[in-house]
C-alpha positions as CSV (number, residue, x, y, z in Angstrom):
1,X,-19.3,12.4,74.0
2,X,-17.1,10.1,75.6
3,X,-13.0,10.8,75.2
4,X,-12.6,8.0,74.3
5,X,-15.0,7.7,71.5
6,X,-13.9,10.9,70.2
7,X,-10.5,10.0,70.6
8,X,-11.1,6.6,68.2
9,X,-13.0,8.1,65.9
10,X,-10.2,10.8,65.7
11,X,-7.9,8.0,64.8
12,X,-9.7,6.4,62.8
13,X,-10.6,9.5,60.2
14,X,-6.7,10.0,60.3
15,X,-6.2,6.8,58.9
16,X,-9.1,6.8,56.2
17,X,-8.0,10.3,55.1
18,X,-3.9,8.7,54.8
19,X,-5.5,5.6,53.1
20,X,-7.7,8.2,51.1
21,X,-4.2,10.3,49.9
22,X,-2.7,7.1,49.3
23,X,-4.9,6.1,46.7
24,X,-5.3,9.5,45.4
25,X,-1.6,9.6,44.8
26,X,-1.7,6.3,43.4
27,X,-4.6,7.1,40.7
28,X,-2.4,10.7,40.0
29,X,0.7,8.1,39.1
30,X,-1.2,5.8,37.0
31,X,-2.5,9.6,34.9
32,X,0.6,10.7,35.0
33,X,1.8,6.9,33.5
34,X,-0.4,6.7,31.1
35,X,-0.3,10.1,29.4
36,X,3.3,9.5,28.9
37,X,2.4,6.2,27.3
38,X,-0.2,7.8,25.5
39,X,2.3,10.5,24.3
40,X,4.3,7.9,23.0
41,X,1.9,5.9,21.1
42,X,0.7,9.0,19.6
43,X,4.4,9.6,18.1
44,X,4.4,5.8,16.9
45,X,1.1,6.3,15.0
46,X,3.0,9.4,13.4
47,X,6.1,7.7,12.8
48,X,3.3,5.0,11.0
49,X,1.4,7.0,9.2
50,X,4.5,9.1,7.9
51,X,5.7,5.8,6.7
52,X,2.3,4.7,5.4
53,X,1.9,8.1,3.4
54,X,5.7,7.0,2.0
55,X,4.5,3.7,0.9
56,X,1.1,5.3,-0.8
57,X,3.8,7.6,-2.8
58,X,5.7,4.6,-4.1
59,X,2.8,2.5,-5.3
60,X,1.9,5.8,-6.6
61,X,5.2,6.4,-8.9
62,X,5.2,3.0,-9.6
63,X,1.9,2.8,-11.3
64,X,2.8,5.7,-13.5
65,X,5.8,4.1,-14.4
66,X,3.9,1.0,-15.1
67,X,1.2,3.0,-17.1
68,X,4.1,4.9,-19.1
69,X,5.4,1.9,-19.7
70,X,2.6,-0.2,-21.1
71,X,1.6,2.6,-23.3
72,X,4.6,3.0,-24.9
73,X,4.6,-1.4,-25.1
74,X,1.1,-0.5,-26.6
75,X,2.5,1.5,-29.2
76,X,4.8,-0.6,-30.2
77,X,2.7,-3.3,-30.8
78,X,0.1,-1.3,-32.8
79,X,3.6,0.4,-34.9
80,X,4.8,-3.2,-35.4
81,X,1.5,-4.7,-36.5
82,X,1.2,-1.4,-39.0
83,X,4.5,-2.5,-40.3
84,X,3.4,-6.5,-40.8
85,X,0.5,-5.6,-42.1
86,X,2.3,-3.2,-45.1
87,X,4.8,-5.6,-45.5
88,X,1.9,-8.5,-45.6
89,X,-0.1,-6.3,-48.2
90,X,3.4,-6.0,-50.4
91,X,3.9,-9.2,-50.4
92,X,0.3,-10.1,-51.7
93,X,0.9,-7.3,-54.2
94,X,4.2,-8.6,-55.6
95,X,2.7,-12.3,-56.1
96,X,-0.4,-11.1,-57.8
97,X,-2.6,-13.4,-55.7
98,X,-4.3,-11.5,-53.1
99,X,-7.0,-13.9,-52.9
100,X,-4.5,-16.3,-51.6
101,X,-4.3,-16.4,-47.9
102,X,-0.4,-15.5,-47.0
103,X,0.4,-18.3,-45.3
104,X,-0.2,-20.3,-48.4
105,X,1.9,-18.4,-50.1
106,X,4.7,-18.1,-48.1
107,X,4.5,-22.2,-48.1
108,X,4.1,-22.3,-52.2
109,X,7.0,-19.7,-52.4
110,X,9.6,-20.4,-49.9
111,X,8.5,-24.1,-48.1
112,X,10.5,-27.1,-49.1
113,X,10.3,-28.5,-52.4
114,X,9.6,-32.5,-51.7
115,X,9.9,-34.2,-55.4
């Protein structure tokens, strides 16, 4: 082969192999790049889901406070409707007139007189 040709071709494999590195080195820098970003998104998802599992234990408490809450309500209800409805029957008792719905006779007994 010619010198010359030998001598081109040896130049130009020199500069595809340089071009070659280049980009290798460039592709190794954008892995290296994005495994640090990747690191740190993987710590923001923790940081998320630390703050997610947080949440779910408020809501959590909360509802049982609710729940405690409206049961006791609940009972409180039922105790005072107990309690009207003793105090209902004694009234009805004491007039003699259980037939007699109460609301009539709370009017008959203790409404305003008009004469």
């Amino acid at each position: 082969m010619d010198q010359e040709l030998i001598a081109y071709l040896e130049q130009r494999f020199v500069a595809m192999e340089r071009k070659m590195d280049e980009r290798f080195d460039q592709v190794n820098e954008s892995i290296h790049r994005n495994r640090i970003l990747l690191e740190e998104t993987r710590h923001e998802v923790q940081i998320v889901a630390e703050g997610v599992i947080g949440g779910v234990e408020q809501v959590q408490s909360l509802r049982a406070d609710v729940e405690r809450r409206l049961i006791e309500f609940q009972g409180m209800i039922v105790q005072h409707r107990r309690d009207n409805d003793i105090r209902l029957s004694l009234l009805e008792e004491r007039s003699g007139r259980q037939g007699q719905a109460a609301l009539e006779y709370i009017k008959e007994r203790y409404g305003r007189k008009t004469t």
